[in-house]
N, C-alpha and C positions, 0 to 999 in steps of 0.2 A: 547342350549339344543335341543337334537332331538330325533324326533319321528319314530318309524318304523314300517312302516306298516304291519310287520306281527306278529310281540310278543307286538306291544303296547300296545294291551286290555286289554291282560293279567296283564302284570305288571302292566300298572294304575289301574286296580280293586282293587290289593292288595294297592298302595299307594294309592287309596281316601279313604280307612280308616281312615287314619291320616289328612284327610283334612277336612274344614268345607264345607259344602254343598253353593250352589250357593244360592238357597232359604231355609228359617227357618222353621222348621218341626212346622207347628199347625195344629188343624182342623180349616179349611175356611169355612165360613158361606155368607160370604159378596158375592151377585151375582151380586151388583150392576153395572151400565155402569160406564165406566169412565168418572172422572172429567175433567175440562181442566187444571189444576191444577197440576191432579194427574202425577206423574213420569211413565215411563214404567214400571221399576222394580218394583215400588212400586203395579202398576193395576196388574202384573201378579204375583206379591208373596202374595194377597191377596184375588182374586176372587176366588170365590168356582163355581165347574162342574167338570163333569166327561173331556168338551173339555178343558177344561186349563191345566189338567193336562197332557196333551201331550207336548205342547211348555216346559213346566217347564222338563218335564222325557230330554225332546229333550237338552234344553241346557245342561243342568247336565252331559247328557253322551256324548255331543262335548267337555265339559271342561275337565273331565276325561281323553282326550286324550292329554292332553296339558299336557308336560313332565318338571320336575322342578318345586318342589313348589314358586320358587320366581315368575314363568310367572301365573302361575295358580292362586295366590295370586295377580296378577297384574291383569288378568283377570276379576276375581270373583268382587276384589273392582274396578272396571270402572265400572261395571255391577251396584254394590251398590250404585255407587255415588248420584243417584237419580238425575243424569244429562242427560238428554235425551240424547246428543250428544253424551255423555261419551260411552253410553248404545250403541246405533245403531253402533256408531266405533268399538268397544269392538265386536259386535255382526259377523260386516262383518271382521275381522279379523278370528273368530272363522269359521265363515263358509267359507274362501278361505282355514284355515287349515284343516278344514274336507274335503273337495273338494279335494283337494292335497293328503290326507293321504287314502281317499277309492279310487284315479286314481292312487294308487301304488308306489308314493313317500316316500321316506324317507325325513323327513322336517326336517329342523334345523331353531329355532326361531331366528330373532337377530344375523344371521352370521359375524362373525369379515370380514371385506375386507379390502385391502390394498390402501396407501393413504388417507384415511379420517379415522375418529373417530368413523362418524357416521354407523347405522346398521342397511339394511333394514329389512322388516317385514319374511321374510320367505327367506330362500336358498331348492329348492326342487331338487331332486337327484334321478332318476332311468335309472338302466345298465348304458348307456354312456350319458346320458341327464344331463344338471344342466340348472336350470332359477333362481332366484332371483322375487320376489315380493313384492313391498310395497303399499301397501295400504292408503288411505285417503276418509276419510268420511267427506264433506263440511260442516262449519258451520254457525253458524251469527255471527252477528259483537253482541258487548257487550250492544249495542244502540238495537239492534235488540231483541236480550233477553229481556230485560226490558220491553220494549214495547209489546213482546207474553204477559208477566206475568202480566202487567197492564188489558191488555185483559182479562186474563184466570180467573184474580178475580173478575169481572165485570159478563164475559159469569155464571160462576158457583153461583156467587149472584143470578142472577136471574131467572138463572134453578131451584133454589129452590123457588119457586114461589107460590107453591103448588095451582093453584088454580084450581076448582073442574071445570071449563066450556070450559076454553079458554085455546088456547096454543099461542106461539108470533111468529110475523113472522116480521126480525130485518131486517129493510131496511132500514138503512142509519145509518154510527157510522162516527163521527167526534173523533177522540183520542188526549186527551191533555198528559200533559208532567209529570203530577202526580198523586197518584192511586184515582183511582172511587172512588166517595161518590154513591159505587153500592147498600149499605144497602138501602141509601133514595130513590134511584130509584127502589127499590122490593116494596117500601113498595107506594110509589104513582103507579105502574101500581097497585100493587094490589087494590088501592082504587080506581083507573079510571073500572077495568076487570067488580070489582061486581055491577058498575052502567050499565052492558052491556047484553041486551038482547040474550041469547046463541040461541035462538030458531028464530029471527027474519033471515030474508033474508039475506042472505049473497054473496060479489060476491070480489073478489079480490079489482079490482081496486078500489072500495067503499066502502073498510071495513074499519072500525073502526080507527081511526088511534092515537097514541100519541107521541107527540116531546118532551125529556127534554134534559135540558140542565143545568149544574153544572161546573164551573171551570176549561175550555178549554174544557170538555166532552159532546156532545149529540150527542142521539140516537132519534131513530124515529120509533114505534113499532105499526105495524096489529096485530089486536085479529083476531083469526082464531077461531071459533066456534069447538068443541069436537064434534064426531058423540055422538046420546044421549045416544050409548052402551058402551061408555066407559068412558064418566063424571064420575068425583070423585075423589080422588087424590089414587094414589100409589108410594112407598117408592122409586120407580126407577124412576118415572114420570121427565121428565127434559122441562121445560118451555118453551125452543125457539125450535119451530118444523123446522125453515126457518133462514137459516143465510146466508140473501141476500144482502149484504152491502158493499160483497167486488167491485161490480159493473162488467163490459166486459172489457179485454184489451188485448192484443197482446203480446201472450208467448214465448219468447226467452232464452232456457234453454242452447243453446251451448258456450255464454261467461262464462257463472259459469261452464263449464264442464272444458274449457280451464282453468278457474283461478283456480280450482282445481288441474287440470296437472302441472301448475308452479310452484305450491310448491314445487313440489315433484322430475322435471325431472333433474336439477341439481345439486342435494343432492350426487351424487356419480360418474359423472362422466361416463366413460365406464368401465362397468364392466369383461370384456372380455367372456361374456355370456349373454345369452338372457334374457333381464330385462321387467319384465311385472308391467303397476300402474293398479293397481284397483281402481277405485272409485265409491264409494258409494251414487246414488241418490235416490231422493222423489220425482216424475217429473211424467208427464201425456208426455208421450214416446211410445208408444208401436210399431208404426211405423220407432220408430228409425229415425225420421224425426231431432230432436236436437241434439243427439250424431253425426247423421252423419254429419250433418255440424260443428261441434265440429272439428270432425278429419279431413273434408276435405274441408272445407267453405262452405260457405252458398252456392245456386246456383242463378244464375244470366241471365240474358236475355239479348247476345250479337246481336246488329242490325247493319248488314251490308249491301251491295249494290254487287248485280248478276253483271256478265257481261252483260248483256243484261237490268241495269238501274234496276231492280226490289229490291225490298227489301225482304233480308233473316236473320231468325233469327234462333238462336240455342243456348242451354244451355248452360251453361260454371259455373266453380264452383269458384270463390272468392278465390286469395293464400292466406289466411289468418286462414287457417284451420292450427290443429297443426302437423299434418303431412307433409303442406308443398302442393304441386305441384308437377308435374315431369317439367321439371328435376332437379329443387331444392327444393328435400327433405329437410322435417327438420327431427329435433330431431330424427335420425336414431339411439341414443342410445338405446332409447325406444322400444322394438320389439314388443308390444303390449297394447294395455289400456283396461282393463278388466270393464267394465261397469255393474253395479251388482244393479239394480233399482226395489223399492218398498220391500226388503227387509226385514221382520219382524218374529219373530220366531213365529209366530200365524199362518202365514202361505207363509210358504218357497218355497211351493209348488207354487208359482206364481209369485216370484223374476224372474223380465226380465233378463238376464245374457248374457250380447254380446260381445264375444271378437271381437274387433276390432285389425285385425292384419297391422302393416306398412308394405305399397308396396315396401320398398328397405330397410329393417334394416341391422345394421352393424353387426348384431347377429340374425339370424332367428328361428324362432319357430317351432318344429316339426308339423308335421300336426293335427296329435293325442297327443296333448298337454295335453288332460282331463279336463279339465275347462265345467264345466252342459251349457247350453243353445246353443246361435248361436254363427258361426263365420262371420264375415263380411268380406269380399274383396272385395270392390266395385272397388278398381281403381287399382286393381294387373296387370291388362295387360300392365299398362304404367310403369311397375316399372324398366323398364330398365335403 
């Protein structure tokens, strides 16, 4: 199915008539913050404001442009699933096809290609140009789910907490292997809080402290004294002010960029045009400090010896990047990886977006390709 970018508005205005809308037409009252619990779809098809109603107007009229009700039906329920993962995949597909469709492409969703079965996410076509796009959105293992959701009904027990004095500051969770007995633990801080003087001296490292512990689970929680103008409870009040228990370590986001590449890079083969992956992170990036080692290894400190017996050192980057080295490129099918980070339709306006283009592809990229954000070419001069 494809879309064209100059009569599509038109015609889908008249088809989303017939279609059911992304979110369900009520009046919204609920301004509360989200759970941890709660789903995307779920926080943003129910919170009431004048700002929410932007992301909601915004996706409705990116689906709109999606052509064929079987995709837009595919669409719409990823969105519903009320599966986070579902939700953000669904989301950055939607916004590479609006990207593509306001830089003047004609998109085809799902193009047939020859030799395989399978069908990447987009074929884009303008004057003499054609690329191909697929997309992936990382997820967790089914161990890894489990384990958010044992949390998230722990964290939102105890945010309802309501107590009028103190808020909690969670320093230390041990997670066992089956759900919180999170009731009993609301209901002991709340019995330890109101033995606790809100007005006495207060200083971090000597505050207050309680450790429980129930069937592989403890936690270890600071009362943190309320200033005295805001004691009392109110209906959005959420209990843990400090969620300090994940502890310091050492962030390494460019293997998960690479195992995300691998799913994807041979799915098809050479496609005899320029084939761009997208993937979609949640990463603390902004330096492009992990993406770039992603695509061209880590960098490394080579220590050698002068003629003259002295020792000289110089940078050099790890072949273990997925683009390879010169002069042994890899994955030259790939002409680009579209990196599309912190992506949330609340606000779009600060999705990191870096094409990273390969130094020797077997199919190159126009320059003005139209893809929003940066382009990267760190190591184009060696692409000989």
């Amino acid at each position: 199915m494809t879309t064209s970018p100059s009569a599509g508005a038109v015609t889908l205005a008249c088809m989303g008539e017939q279609r059911q809308p992304l979110f369900d037409d009520f009046k919204r009252t609920n301004a509360t913050p989200a759970s941890h619990q709660e789903s995307s779809f779920d926080f943003l098809s129910r919170i009431a404001g004048d700002y929410w109603e932007c992301p909601r107007a915004l996706m409705q009229e990116w689906l709109d442009r999606i052509p064929g009700e079987q995709e837009y039906n595919d669409v719409r329920q990823r969105f519903r699933s009320r599966d986070d993962e579902q939700f953000r995949s669904a989301f950055l597909e939607l916004y590479l096809h609006e990207s593509l469709v306001r830089a003047g492409y004609t998109v085809t969703i799902h193009p047939e290609v020859t030799g395989t079965s399978r069908r990447p996410d987009f074929l884009a076509e303008r004057d003499d140009l054609r690329f191909f796009v697929e997309a992936i959105a990382p997820g967790s293992t089914p161990a890894e789910k489990a384990a958010a959701q044992r949390r998230a009904v722990l964290f939102d027990t105890v945010n309802r907490l309501g107590d009028p004095n103190f808020m909690l500051w969670l320093d230390e969770l041990e997670e066992g292997v089956s759900p919180p007995a999170s009731a009993r633990l609301r209901r002991d801080l709340r019995r330890w809080l109101a033995r606790l003087d809100p007005d006495a001296p207060w200083e971090a490292d000597a505050a207050p402290t309680r450790r429980w512990e129930h069937d592989g689970w403890a936690a270890t929680f600071r009362a943190v004294p309320k200033k005295p103008e805001v004691r009392g409870t109110r209906s959005n009040d959420r209990a843990i002010g400090v969620y300090g228990h994940t502890g310091v370590d050492f962030v390494n986001d460019a293997p998960a960029i690479k195992k995300a590449l691998a799913t994807k890079h041979h799915e098809y083969g050479d496609l005899g045009a320029p084939f761009v992956i997208a993937v979609g992170t949640y990463i603390h990036d902004r330096d492009r400090w992990h993406s770039g080692n992603a695509m061209f290894g880590p960098v490394a400190v080579q220590i050698g010896e002068a003629p003259d017996g002295s020792t000289v050192t110089r940078e050099v980057r790890q072949p273990d990047g997925y683009f390879g080295t010169p002069p042994k490129w890899a994955n030259r099918h790939v002409s680009g990886v579209l990196l599309v980070n912190q992506l949330m339709p609340y606000y779009v306006q600060r999705a990191e977006t870096t094409l990273w283009r390969h130094p020797n592809p077997a199919h190159e990229l126009p320059e003005a390709v139209g893809f929003p954000g940066r382009h990267a070419e760190p190591c184009r001069r060696h692409a000989g």
